[in-house]
GULO-168225 format. One record per residue: residue in three letters; x, z, y of N, C-alpha, C in turn. Coordinates in pm, whole numbers, plus 50000, padded with zeros to 5 digits. Each point is the difference from the previous one (the first is absolute). Layout:
% GULO-168225
ALAXZYXZYXZY ...
//
This chain:
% GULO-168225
UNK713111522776152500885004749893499805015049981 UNK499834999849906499425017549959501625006649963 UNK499435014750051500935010150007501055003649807 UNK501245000950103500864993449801500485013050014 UNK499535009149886500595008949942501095004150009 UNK500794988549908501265006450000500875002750148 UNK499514992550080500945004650150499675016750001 UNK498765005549996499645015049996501095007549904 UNK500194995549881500595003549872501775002850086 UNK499874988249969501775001350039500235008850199 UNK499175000150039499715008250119500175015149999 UNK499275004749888499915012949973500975007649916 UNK500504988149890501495002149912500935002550147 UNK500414995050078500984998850107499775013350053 UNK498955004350047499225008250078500315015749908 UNK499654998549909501025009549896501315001450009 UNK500514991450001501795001049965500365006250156 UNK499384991050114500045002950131500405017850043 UNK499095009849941499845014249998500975007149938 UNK500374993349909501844999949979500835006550102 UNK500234986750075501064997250032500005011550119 UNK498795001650060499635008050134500045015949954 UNK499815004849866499755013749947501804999450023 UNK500814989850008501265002149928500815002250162 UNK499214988050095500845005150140499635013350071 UNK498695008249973499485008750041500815018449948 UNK500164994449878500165017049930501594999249879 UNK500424983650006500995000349959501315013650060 UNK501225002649893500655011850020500754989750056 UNK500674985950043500914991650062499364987350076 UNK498895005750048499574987950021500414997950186 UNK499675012150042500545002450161501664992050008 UNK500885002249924501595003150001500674988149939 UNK499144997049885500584984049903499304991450022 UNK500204986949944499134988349977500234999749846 UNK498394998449914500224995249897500644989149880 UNK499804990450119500464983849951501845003650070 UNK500775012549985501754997350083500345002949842 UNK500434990649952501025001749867500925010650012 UNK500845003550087501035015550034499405010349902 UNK498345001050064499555015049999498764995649940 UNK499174991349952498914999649926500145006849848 UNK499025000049894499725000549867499674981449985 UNK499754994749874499014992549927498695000850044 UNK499555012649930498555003150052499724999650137 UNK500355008750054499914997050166499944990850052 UNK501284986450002500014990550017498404992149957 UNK499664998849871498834992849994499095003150016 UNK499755018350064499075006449986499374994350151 UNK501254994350109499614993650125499594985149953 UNK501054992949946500034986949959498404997549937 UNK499295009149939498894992549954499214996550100 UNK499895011350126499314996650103500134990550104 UNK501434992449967500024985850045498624989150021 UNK499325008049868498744988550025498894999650071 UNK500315013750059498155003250086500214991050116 UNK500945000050090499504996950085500114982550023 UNK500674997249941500034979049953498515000249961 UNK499735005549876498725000449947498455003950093 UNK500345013450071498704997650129499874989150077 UNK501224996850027500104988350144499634984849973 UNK500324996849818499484985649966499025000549983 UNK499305013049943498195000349959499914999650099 UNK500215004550125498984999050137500004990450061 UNK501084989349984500064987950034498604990449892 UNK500635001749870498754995349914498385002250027 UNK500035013150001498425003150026499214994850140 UNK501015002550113499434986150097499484985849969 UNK500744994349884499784987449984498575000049915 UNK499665016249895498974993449957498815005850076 UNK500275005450073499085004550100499454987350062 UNK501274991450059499114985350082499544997249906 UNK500644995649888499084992049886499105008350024 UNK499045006149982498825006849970499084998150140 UNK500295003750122499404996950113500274986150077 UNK500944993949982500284985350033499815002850133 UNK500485008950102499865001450115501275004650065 UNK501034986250016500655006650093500415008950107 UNK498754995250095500085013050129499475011549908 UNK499455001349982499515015749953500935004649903 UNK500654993349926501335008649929501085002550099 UNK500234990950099501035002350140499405011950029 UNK499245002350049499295009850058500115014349925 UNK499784998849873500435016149949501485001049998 UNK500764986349970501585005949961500565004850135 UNK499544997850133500295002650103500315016550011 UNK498134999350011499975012250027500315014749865 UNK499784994749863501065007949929501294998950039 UNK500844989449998501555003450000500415010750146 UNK498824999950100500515005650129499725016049916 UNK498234998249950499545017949943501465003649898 UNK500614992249929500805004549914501575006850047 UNK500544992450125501315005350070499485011050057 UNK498814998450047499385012250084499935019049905 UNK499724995949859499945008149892501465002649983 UNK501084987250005501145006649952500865014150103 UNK499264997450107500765005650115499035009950054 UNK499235003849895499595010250085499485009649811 UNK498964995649936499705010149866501264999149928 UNK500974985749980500085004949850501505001350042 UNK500704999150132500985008850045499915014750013 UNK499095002750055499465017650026500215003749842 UNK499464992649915500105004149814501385000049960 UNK500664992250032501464999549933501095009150076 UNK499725005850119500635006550044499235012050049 UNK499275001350020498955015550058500615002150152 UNK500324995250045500585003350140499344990250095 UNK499425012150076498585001950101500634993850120 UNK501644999950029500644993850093500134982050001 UNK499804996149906500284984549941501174998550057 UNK501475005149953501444997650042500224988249933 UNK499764999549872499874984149923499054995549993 UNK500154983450112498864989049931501054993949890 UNK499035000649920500474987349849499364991350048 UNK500214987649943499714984249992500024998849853 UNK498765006649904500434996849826498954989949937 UNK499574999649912499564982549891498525006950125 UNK499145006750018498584994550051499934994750148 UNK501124999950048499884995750121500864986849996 UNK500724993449936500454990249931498864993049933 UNK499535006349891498754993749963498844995250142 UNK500035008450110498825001150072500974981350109 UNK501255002650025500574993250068499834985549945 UNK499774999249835500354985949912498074999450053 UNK499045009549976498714995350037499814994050141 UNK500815001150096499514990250121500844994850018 UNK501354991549947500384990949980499414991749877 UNK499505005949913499074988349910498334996650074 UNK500035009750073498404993550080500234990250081 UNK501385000050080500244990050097500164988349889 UNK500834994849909499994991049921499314992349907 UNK498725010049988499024991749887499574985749994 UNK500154997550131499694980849990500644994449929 UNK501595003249951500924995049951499525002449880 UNK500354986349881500185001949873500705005949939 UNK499255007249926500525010749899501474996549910 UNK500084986749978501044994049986501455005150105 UNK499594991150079500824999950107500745016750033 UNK498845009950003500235016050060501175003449828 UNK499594996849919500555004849870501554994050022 UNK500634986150029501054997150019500625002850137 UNK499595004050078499995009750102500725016649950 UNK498895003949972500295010649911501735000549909 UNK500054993249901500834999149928501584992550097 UNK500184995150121500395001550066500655010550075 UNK499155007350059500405012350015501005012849911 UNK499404998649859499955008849925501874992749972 UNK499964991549975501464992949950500964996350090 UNK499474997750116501294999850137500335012850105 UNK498775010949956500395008750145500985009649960 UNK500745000249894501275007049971500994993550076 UNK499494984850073501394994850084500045002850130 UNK499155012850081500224998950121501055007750034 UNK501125008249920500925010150019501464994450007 UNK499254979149957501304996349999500074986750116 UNK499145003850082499674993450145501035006050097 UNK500464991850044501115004250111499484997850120 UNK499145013850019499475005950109500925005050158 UNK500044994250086501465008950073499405013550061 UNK500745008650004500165014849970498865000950100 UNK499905006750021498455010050060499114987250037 UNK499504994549916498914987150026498985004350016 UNK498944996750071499325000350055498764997549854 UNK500384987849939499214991449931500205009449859 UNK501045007849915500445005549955499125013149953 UNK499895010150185499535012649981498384997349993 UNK499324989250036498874994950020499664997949829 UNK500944993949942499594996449839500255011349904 UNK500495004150032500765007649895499275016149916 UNK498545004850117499495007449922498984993649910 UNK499474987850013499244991049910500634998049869 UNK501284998449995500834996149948500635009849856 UNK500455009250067501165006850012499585018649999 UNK500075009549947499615014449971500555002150167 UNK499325011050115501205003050110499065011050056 UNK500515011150055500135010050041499844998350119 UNK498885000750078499605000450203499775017450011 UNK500835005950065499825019150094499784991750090 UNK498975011850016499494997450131498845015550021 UNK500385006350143499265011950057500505012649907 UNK500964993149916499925018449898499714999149878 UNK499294984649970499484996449901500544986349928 UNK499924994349877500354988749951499114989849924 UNK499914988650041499134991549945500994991349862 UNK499665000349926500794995749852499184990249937 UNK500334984950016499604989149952500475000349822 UNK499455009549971499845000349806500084987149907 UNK498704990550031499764989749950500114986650148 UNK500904993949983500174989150112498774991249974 UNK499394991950051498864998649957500214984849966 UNK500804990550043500044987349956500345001449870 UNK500935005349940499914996749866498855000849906 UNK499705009050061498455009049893499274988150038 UNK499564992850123499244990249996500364988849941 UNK500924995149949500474990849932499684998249852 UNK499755017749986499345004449845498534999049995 UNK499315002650088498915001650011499484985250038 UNK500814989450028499604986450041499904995749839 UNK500925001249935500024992549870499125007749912 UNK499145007550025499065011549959498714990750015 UNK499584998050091499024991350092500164991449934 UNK500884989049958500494986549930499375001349852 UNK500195007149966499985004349847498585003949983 UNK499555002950120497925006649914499644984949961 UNK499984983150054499484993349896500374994949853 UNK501115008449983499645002649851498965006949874 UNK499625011350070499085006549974498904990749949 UNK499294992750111499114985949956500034993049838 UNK501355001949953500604991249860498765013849905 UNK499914991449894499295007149874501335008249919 UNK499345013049918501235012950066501314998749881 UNK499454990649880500974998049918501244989250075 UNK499584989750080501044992850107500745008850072 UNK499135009250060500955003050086500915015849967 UNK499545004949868500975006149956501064993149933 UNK500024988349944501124992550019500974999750131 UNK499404991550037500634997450134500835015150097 UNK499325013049992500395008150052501395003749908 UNK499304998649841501864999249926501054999450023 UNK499234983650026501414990250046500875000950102 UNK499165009550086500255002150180500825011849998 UNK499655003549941500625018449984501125000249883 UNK500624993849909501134997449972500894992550024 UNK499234988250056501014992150111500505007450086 UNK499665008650119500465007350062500645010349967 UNK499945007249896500985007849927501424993749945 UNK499584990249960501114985749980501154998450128 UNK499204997250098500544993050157500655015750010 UNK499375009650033500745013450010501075003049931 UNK500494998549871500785002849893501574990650054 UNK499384985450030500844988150033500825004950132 UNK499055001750066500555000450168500595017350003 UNK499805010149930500545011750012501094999049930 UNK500634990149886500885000249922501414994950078 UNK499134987950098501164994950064500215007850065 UNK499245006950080500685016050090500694993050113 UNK499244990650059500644994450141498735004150117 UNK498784992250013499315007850054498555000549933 UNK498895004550077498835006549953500135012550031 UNK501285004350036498965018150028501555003850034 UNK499775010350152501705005150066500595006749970 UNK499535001749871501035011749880500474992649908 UNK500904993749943500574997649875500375003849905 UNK499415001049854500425007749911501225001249969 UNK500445006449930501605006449960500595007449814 UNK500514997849947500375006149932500185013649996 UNK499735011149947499645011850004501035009649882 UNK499415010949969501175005549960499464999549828 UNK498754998349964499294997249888499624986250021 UNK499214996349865499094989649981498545006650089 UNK499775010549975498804999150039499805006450139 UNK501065000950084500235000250146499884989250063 UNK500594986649903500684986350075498424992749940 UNK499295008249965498714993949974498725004350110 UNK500265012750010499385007650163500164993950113 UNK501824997250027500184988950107499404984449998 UNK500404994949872498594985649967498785002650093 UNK499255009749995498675002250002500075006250154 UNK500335004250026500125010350118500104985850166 UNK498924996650013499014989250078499785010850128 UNK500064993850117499725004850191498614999549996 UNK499495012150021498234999550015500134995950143 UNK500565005450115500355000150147500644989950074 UNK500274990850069498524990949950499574993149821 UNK499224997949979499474995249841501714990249973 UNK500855000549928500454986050003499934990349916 UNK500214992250007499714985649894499915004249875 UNK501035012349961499825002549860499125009649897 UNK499705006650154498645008949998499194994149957 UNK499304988850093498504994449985500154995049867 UNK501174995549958500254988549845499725012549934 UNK500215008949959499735008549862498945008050028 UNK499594999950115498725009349983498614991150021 UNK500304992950051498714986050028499754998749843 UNK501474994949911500054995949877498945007349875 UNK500425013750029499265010949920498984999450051 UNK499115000550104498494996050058499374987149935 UNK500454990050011499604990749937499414998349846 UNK501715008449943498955007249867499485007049951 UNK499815007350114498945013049960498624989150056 UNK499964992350089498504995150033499584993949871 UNK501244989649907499324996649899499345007349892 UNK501225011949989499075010049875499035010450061 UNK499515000650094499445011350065498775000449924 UNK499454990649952498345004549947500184998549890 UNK501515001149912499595004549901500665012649957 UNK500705005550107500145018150009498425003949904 UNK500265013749913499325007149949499005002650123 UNK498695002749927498835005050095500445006650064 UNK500445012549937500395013150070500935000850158 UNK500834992249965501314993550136498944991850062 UNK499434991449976499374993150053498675006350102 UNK499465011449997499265008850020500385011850075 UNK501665006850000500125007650047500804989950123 UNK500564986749968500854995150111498814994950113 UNK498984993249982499084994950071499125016650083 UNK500055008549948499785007850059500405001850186 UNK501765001549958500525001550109500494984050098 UNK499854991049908500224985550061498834994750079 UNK499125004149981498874997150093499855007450163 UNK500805012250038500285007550073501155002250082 UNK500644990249979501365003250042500315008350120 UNK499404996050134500265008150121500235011050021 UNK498145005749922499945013149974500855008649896 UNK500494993149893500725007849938501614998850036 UNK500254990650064500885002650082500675011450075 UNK498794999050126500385008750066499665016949934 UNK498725001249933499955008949930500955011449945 UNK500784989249878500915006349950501535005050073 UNK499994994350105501335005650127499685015349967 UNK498814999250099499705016149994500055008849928 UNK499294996249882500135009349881501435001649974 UNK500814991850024501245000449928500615011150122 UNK500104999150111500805004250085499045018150012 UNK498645001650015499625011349914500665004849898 UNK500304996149877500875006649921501455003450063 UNK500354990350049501275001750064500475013350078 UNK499045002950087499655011150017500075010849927 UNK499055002549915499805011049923501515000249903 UNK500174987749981501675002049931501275011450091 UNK499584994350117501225006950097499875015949997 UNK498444999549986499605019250037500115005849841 UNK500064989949923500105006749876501395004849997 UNK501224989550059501015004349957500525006650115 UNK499385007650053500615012250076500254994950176 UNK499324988450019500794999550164498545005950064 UNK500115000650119498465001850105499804989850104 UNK498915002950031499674986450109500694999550138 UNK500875013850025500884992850094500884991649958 UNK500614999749910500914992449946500024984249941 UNK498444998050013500034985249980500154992750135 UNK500294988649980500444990650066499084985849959 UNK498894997950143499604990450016500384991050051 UNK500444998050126500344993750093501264989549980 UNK500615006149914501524997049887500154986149915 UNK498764995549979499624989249912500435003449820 UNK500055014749987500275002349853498425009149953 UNK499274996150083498665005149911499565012749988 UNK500765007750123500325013249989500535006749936 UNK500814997749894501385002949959501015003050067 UNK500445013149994500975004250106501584992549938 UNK500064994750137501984993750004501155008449954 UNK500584999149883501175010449951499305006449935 UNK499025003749939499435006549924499715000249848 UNK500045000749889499714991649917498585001349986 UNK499454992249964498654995949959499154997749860 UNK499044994649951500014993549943499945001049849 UNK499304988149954499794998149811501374996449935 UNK499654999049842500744994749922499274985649960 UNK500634991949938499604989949980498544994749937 UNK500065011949846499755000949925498315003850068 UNK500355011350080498835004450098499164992950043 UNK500624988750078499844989650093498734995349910 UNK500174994549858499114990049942498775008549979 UNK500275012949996498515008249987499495001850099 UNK500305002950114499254997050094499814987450033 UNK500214989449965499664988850038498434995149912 UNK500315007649853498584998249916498905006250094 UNK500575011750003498595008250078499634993050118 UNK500644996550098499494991350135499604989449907 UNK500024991749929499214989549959498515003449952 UNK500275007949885498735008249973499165002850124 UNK500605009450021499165005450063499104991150145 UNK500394989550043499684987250041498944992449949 UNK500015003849866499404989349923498294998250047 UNK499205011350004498845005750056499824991650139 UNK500665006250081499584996150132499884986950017 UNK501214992449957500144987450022498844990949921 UNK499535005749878498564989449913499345000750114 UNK499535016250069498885003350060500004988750111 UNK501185000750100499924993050096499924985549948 UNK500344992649936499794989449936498664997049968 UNK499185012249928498524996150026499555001450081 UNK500335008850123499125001550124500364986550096 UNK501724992150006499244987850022499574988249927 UNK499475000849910499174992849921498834998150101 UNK499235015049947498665004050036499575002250118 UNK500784992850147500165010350120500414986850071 UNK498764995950103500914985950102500385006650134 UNK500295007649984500565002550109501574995250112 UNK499944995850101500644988150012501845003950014 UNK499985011150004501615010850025500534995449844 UNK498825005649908500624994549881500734989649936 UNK499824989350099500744984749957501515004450045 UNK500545010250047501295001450079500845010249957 UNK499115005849832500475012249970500364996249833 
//
């Protein structure tokens, strides 16, 4: 099965919006102090200015589930696809905890390990290597399993300091381990994300269908689930451990509608953002050349522009702080605010935020073709992992 475009397309659209959201936790003027998505103290804008980025990381984690599947299709070699997802998902936790932590925080001490989507992603790769015997079928309702029952483990009557409990619960469940001085922070719990990334895997033999079918079919898939989302958020019983509310406007009590638990993904998460994936896979090739050209750019690269753009961003971040008058004693690494000094004010305007977010894209744009052709043109074997 030959390599499908549009997964690149809608890869690199995400991968865009993605730089968003990170220009916005990095150099935002509230981003240390507020949460965007708290109705109290948000804007509109703000609110969706996070909310759009709902989709990167559903959206990395099902393509990477998918692109496994057409990978076997293409080599029809089980062990040898076991064999790379292994040893990527180990190279990939290994990356989260050591480059692209050092990037998001600059602190030479590593006081914070994160647990965020590539080591999740790396965790769903050797739990899908152990499973490949299983039908793709089977892993997909598996998958969708997960994704629709693991909002019920909070209502398991666990007895108090269980054993079985503290054992599940960072898989599960966002949780905070200090330890030596330092804190390990389970970001992305990883069963859920694999539950996304199972029905990811399920979904590449569609691809196989001729592309007018299966842009149907992805239609159908992706407003149904916008459908099921609409239904099950209306009743406001469960799907997700926030319940919407009436607000003090219409278009507050419409923020709360929308305002979905990324931490863990919950039921109502995966429903509206899976939903919107679905139809972006159907229209993806017929995006204008231009989108189509600048998104495949960076969709073919993901890792690298990944981790890439941390840096650059947290570089500016930098030069933001010395611009606005503090010095380098005064940052704070170790802090988990990016070196942003505590009590201090900091920081962009909103408005700011989106211009620097053009320029880190731009200015991306280069490196990322280049590296994209160098592994084209280049077998070198590191490259399959980058």
């Amino acid at each position: 099965m030959k390599r499908q475009p549009s997964i690149d397309i809608v890869r690199g659209i995400v991968m865009i919006i993605m730089a968003l959201d990170h220009v916005r936790d990095l150099l935002h003027i509230d981003s240390i102090t507020q949460s965007p998505t708290d109705l109290a103290t948000t804007t509109p804008l703000l609110f969706f200015t996070r909310w759009i980025t709902h989709l990167c990381a559903p959206i990395f984690v099902f393509l990477a589930g998918t692109s496994v599947y057409l990978s076997l299709q293409n080599n029809n070699n089980i062990a040898q696809t076991r064999q790379y997802l292994l040893k990527r998902g180990f190279w990939l936790i290994v990356v989260e905890f050591t480059i692209f932590n050092f990037g998001l925080f600059f602190d030479i001490g590593f006081h914070t390990l994160l647990f965020e989507v590539i080591a999740a992603i790396g965790f769903g790769f050797i739990i899908l290597g152990l499973l490949l015997k299983i039908r793709s079928k089977i892993l997909g309702i598996i998958g969708l399993i997960i994704i629709f029952c693991h909002n019920l483990l909070p209502l398991i009557p666990f007895a108090e300091n269980s054993i079985l409990k503290a054992v599940l619960s960072p898989f599960f469940s966002p949780i905070v381990i200090p330890f030596s001085g330092r804190a390990f922070i389970m970001g992305y719990p990883p069963i859920p994300w694999l539950g996304i990334m199972l029905v990811g895997f399920a979904t590449g033999k569609f691809f196989a269908l001729e592309e007018e079918k299966r842009k149907k079919l992805f239609v159908k898939i992706g407003l149904g689930t916008l459908g099921l989302f609409i239904a099950i958020r209306f009743i406001n019983i469960y799907g997700d451990p926030v319940l919407w509310a009436t607000q003090k406007d219409a278009v507050f009590t419409f923020l709360s509608f929308m305002n979905v638990t990324k931490y863990p993904p919950s039921l109502l998460f995966c429903l509206i953002t899976l939903g919107v994936l679905f139809l972006l896979l159907a229209f993806a090739e017929q995006f204008q050349n231009g989108i189509k050209k600048v998104a495949l750019g960076y969709g073919k690269v993901p890792l690298f522009y990944f981790i890439v753009h941390f840096y650059v961003i947290h570089i500016l971040t930098l030069i933001m702080l010395f611009s606005q008058g503090f010095n380098w004693t005064q940052f704070e690494f170790a802090s988990g605010t990016f070196g942003r000094p505590k009590g201090l004010e900091s920081g962009l305007s909103l408005w700011a935020i989106y211009l620097i977010w053009i320029f880190v894209v731009a200015l991306l744009y280069k490196p990322s073709k280049w590296f994209g052709k160098y592994k084209t043109e280049k077998q070198h074997w590191w490259l399959r992992y980058i």
